[in-house]
C-alpha positions as CSV (number, residue, x, y, z in Angstrom):
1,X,7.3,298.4,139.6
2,X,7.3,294.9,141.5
3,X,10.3,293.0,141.7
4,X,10.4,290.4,139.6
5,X,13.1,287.2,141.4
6,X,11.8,284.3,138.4
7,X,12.4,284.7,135.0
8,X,9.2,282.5,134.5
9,X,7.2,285.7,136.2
10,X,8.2,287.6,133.4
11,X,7.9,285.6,130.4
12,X,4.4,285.0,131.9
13,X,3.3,288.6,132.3
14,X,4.6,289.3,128.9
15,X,2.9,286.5,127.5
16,X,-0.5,287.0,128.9
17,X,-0.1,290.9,128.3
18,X,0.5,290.2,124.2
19,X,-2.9,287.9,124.4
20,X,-4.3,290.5,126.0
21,X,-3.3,293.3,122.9
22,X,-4.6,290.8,121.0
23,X,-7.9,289.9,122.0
24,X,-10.1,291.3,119.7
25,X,-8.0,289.6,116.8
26,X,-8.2,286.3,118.5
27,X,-11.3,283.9,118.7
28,X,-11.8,282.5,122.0
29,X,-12.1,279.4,120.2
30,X,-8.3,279.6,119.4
31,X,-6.7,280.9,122.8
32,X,-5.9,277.4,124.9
């Protein structure tokens, strides 16, 4: 795995991976 030195990085990844999961539940409409 990649280092990670910014907490920001993370919260990021994590963040765009759960919209991700989520996609099909979510209209496009919806995501900003």
């Amino acid at each position: 795995m990649a280092k990670k030195t910014r907490i920001e990085d993370i919260d990021s990844e994590a963040v765009i991976n759960s919209f991700r999961l989520d996609d099909t539940s979510i209209p496009p409409e919806a995501r900003s």
